[in-house]
VMD Tcl script that draws the C-alpha trace (Angstrom):
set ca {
  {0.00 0.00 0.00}
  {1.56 3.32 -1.47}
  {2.45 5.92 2.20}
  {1.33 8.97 0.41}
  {-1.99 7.65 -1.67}
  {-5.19 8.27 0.61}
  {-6.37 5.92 2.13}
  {-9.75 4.10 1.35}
  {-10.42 3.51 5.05}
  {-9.49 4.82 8.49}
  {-10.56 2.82 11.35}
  {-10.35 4.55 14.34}
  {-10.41 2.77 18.33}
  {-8.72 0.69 20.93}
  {-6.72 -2.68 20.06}
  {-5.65 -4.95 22.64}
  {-3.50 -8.04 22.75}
  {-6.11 -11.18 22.94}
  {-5.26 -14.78 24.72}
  {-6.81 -17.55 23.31}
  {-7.63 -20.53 25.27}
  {-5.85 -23.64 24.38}
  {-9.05 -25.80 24.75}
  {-12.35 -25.12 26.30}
  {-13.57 -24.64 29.73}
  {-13.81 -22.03 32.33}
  {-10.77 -19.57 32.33}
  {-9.50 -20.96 35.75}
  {-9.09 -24.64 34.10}
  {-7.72 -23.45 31.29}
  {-3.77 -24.42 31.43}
  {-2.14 -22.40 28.43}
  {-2.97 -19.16 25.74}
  {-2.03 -18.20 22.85}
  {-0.98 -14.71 22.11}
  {-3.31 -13.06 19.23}
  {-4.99 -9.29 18.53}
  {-8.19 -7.83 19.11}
  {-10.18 -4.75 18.70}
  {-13.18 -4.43 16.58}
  {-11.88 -1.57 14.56}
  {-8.55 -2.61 13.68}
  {-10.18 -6.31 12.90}
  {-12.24 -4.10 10.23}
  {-8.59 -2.84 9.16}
  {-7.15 -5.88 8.67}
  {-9.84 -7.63 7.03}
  {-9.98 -4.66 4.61}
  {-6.55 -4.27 4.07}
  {-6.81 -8.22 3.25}
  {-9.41 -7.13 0.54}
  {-7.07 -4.67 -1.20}
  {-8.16 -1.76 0.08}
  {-5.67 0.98 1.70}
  {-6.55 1.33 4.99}
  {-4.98 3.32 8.11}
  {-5.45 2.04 11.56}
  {-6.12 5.46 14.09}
  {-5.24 4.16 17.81}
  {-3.68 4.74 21.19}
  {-0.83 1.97 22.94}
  {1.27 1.99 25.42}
  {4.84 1.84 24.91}
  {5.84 -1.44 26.02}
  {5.88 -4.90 24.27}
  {2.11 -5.55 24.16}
  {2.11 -2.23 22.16}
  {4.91 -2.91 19.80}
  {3.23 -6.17 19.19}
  {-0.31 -4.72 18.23}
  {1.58 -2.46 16.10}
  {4.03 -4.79 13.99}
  {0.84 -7.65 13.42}
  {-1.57 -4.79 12.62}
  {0.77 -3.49 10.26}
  {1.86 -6.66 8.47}
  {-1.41 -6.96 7.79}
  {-0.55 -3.99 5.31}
  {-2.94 -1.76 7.44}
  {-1.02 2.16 7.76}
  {0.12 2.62 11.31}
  {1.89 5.76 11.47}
  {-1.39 7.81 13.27}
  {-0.84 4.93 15.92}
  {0.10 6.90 19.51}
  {2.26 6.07 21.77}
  {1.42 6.75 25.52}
  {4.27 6.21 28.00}
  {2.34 6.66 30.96}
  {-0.29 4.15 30.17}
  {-0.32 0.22 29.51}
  {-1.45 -1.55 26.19}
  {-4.88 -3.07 27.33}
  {-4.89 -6.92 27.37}
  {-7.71 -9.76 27.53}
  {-8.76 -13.09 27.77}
  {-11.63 -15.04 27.10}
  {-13.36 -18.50 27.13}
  {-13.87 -20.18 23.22}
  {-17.21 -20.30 23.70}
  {-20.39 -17.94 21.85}
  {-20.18 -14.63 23.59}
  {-23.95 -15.10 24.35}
  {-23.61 -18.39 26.04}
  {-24.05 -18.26 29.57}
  {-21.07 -20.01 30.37}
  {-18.42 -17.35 28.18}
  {-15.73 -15.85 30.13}
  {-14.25 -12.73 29.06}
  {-11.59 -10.67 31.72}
  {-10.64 -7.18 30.70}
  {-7.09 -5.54 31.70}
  {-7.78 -2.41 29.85}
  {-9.11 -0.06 32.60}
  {-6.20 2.97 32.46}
  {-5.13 1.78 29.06}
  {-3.19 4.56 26.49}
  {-6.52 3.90 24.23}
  {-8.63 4.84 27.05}
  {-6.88 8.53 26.98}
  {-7.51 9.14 23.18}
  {-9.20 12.42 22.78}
  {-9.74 15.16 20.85}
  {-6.36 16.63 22.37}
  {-4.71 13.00 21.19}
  {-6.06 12.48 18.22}
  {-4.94 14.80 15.80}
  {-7.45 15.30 13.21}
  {-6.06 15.31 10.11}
  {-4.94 11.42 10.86}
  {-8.75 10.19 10.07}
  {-9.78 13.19 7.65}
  {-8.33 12.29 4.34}
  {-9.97 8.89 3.99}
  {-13.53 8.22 1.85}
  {-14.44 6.59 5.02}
  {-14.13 7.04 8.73}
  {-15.12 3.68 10.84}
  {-15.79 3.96 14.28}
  {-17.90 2.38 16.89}
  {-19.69 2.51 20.13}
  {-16.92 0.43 22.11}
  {-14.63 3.34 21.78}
  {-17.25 5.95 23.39}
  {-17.68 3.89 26.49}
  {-13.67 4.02 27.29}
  {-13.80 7.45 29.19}
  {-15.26 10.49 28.95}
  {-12.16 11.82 26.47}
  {-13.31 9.06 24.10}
  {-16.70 9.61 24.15}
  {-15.90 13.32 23.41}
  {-13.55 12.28 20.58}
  {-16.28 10.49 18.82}
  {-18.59 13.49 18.78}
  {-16.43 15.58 17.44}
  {-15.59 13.10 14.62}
  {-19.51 12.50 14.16}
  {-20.32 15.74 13.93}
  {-21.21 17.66 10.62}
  {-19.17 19.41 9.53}
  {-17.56 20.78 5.62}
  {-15.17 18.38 4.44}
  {-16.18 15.30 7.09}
  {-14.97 11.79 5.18}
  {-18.18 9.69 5.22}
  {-18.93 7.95 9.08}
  {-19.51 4.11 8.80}
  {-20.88 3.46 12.86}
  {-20.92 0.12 14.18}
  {-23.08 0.57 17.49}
  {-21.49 -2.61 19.37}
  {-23.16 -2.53 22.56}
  {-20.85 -3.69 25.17}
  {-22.73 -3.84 28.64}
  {-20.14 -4.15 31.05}
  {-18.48 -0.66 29.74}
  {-21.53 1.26 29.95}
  {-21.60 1.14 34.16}
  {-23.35 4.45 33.96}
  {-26.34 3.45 32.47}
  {-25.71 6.05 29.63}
  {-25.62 3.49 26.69}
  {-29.41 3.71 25.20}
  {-29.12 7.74 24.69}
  {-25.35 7.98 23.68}
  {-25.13 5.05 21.41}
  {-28.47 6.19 19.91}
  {-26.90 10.04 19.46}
  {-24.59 8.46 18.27}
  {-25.85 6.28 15.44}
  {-28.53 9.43 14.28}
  {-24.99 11.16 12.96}
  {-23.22 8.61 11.05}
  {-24.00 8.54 7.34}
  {-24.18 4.33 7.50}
  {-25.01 1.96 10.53}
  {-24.51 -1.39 11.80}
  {-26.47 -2.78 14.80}
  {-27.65 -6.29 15.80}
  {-31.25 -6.75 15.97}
  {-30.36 -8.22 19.68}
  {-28.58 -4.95 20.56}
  {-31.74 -2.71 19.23}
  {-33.48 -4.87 21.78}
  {-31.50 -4.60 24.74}
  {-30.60 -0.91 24.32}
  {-34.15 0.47 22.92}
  {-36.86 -2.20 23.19}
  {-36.72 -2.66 19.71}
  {-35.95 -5.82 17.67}
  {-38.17 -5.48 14.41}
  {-35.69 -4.20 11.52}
  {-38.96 -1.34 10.57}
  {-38.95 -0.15 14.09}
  {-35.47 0.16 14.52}
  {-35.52 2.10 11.00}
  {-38.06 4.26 12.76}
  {-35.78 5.07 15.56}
  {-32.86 5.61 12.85}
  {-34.10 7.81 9.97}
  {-31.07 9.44 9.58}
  {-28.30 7.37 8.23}
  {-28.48 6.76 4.57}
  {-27.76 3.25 5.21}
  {-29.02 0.95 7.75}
  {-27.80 -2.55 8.24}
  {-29.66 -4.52 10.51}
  {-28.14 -7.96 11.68}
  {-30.12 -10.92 12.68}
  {-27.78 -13.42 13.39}
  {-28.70 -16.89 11.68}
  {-30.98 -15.27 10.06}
  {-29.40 -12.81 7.80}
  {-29.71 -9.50 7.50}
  {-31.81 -5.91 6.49}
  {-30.46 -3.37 4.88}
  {-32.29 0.17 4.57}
  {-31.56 2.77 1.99}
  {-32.20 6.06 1.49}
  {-30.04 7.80 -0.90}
  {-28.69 6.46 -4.27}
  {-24.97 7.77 -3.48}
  {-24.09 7.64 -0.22}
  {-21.20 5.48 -0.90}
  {-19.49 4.82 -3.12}
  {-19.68 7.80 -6.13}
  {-17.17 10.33 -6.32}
  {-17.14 12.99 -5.62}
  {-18.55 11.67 -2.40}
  {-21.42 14.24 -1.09}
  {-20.69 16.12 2.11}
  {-22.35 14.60 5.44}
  {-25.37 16.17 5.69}
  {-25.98 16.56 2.30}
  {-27.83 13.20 1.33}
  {-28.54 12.47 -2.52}
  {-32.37 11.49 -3.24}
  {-33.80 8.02 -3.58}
  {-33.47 5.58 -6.32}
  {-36.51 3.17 -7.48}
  {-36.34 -0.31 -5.62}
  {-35.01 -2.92 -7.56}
  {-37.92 -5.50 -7.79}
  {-37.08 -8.89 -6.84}
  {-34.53 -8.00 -4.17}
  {-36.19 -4.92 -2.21}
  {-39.23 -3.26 -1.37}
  {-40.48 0.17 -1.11}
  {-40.35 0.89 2.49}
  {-43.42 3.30 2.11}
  {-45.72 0.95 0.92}
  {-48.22 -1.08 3.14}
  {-47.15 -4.08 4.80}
  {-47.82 -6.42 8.06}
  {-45.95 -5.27 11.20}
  {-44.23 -2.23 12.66}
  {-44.20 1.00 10.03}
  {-41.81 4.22 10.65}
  {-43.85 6.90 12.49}
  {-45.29 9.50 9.59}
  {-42.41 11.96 9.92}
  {-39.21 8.74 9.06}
  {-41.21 7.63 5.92}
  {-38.53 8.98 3.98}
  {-38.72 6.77 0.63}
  {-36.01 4.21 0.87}
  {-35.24 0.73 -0.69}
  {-35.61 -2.57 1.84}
  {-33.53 -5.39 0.71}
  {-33.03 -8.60 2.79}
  {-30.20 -11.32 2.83}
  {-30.04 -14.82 4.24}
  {-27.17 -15.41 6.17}
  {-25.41 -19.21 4.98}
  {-25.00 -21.98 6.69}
  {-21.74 -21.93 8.42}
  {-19.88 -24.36 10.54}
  {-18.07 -22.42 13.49}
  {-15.18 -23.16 14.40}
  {-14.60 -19.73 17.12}
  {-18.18 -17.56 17.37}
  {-16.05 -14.68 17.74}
  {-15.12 -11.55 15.24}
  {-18.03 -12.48 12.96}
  {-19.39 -8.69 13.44}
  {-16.25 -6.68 12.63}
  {-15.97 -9.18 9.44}
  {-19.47 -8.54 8.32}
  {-18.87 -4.85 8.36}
  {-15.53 -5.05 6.72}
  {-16.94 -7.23 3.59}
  {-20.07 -4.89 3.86}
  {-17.62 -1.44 3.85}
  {-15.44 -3.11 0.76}
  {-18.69 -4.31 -1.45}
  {-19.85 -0.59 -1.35}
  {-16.99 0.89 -2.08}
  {-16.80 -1.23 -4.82}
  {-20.04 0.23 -6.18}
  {-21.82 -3.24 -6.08}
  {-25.72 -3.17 -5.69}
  {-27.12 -3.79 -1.89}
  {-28.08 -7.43 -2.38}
  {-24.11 -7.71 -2.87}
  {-23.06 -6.30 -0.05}
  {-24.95 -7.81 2.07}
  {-24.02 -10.98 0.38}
  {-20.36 -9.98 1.01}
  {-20.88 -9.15 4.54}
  {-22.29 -12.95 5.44}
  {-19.16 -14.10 3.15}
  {-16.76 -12.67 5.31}
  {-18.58 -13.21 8.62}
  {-18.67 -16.52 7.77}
  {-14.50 -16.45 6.81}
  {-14.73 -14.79 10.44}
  {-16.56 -18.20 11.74}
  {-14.12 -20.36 10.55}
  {-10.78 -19.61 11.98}
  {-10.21 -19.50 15.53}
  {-8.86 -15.83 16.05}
  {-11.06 -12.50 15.78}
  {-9.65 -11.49 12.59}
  {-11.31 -13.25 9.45}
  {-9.20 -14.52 6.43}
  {-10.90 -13.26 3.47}
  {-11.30 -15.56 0.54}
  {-9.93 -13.93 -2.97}
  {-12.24 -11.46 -4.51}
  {-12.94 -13.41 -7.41}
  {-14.27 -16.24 -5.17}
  {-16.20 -14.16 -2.82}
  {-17.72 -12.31 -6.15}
  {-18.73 -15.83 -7.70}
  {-20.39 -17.07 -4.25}
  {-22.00 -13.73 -4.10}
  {-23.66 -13.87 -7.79}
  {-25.06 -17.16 -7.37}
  {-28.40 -17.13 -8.00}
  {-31.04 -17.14 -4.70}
  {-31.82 -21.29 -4.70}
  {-27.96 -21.68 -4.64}
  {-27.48 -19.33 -2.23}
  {-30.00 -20.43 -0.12}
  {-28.46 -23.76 0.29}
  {-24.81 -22.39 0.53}
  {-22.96 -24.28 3.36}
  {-19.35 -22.94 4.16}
  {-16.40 -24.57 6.64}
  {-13.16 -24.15 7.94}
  {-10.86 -23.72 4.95}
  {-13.29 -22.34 2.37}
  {-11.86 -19.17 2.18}
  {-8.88 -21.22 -0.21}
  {-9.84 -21.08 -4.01}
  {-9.18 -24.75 -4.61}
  {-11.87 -25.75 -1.25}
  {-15.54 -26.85 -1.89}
  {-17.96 -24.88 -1.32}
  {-21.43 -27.34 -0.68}
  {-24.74 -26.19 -1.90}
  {-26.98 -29.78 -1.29}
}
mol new
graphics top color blue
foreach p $ca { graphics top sphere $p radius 0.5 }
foreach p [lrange $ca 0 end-1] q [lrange $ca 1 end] { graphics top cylinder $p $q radius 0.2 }
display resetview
């Protein structure tokens, strides 16, 4: 990736150094770990670097040997470091978890990140110009709970203003960060600014009482795009404008082209009648509705599938390809997420992920994807 060409992408939040438990269990039977990264922003990095894209990674470390680490594996990932800061007054954070599904009731996850370096980012920090010059600035709502600085950093980057690169939000509702009890109005604020959004239809639910993809839409008229995940189940994707991404000369924030015609077959007008939930009167902004199945995928770690999702999302846009695409792309690399045992996925080439993503809807429907499938020369079963 050329130093002085712009960059595609700038992720922006906290990294820490990840163990990984040799087998299962609880953490206090487990005998060994292995060293590996984690962070939900710089997993989008390195997935998208992995997809060709030039990306910069924006963060905070400590200078010691966690630090140098994050930095060097981030960066051999071909992901631009040189915004990274280095704090000698504060640790790298550090954590370890069980290999179980974050939602079982069994996972184990300890944090050592309280009075980390990425907990002091700030406006202050965080010079500006290191996440301006990018198409697209990714952030998400972990960062905001970290401290009060961090929370102020990301409303300065989300606010409008001339010149502001295009704000991809991930809201990534993290409980235990929010002690405050601050998390349904903040990550809410939060979301209303971005230009695109990513929440789980789980999160909607435990944040705002709201789990049907139209209601949440209602609560998020805003963003020009709104991606809904639903697990298993796929996902819903909500569009406003024609242009948010990917057309240059992209628009300024704020400034939202009008509405294309829904493409029949794949999405619906969101105005028209239908069963269920409806945006309030005043969010019936015409908009496109297209939903994706998610395949069937054989886990091997249920971890990182949400950064990868919005990475293969993020890269299918700025590709230019239609919504059912992206989508499609999202699942493909959530499920190359699924099928390794660390948190950042191993994208398969382009040219396979763009031939699993233009099969037709039977084949798709029936698309069944395992450990190694990300290789060209791997079967890929449709029964």
């Amino acid at each position: 990736m050329s130093g002085h060409a712009p960059p595609d992408f700038v992720c922006l939040g906290e990294s820490m150094v990840t163990f990984l438990p040799s087998r299962p269990g609880r953490l206090a039977d487990v005998p060994s770990f292995a060293r590996a990264i984690g962070g939900a922003e710089s997993n989008v990095a390195c997935a998208l670097a992995a997809a060709g894209h030039r990306v910069r990674w924006v963060g905070r470390v400590g200078r010691d040997g966690f630090g140098h680490h994050l930095v060097e594996t981030i960066g051999a990932h071909g992901v631009d470091v040189t915004a990274v800061g280095r704090d000698p007054h504060r640790p790298t954070g550090v954590y370890f978890r069980t290999a179980d599904d974050r939602a079982a009731d069994a996972h184990e996850v300890v944090y050592y990140r309280a009075g980390s370096a990425a907990s002091a980012m700030s406006p202050a920090t965080v010079p500006y110009d290191s996440v301006a010059d990018g198409r697209v600035l990714h952030l998400t709502g972990i960062t905001a709970a970290l401290s009060a600085d961090c929370l102020a950093l990301i409303r300065e980057l989300t606010a409008p203003r001339p010149g502001r690169p295009l704000v991809s939000f991930d809201v990534n509702h993290r409980p235990a960060l929010w002690r405050d009890g601050t998390a349904p109005e903040v990550l809410l604020e939060l979301a209303r600014r971005a230009d695109l959004v990513f929440v789980g239809a789980d999160e909607a639910e435990e944040l705002w009482g709201l789990m049907d993809p139209f209601a949440i839409r209602a609560a998020l008229p805003e963003p020009a795009v709104l991606v809904v995940k639903r697990g298993g189940e796929g996902a819903v994707a909500f569009e406003r404008c024609a242009a948010s991404f990917p057309t240059p000369p992209l628009p300024e924030p704020g400034l939202r082209p009008g509405p294309r015609s829904s493409n029949a077959g794949r999405a619906e007008d969101a105005t028209a009648p239908r069963s269920g939930p409806v945006p309030a009167p005043e969010t019936r902004t015409p908009h496109t509705v297209t939903t994706v199945p998610a395949p069937r995928v054989d886990v091997l770690a249920p971890v990182g599938a949400g950064d990868a999702f919005a990475a293969g999302f993020l890269s299918a846009t700025l590709r230019g390809l239609d919504m059912t695409a992206r989508l499609r792309h999202g699942h493909l690399m959530a499920a190359a997420a699924l099928t390794v045992p660390g948190d950042v996925a191993v994208p398969p080439r382009r040219a396979h992920a763009d031939r699993l993503a233009a099969l037709d809807a039977g084949a798709w429907g029936t698309l069944h994807l395992g450990p190694g499938w990300t290789g060209d020369d791997q079967e890929v079963r449709t029964p």
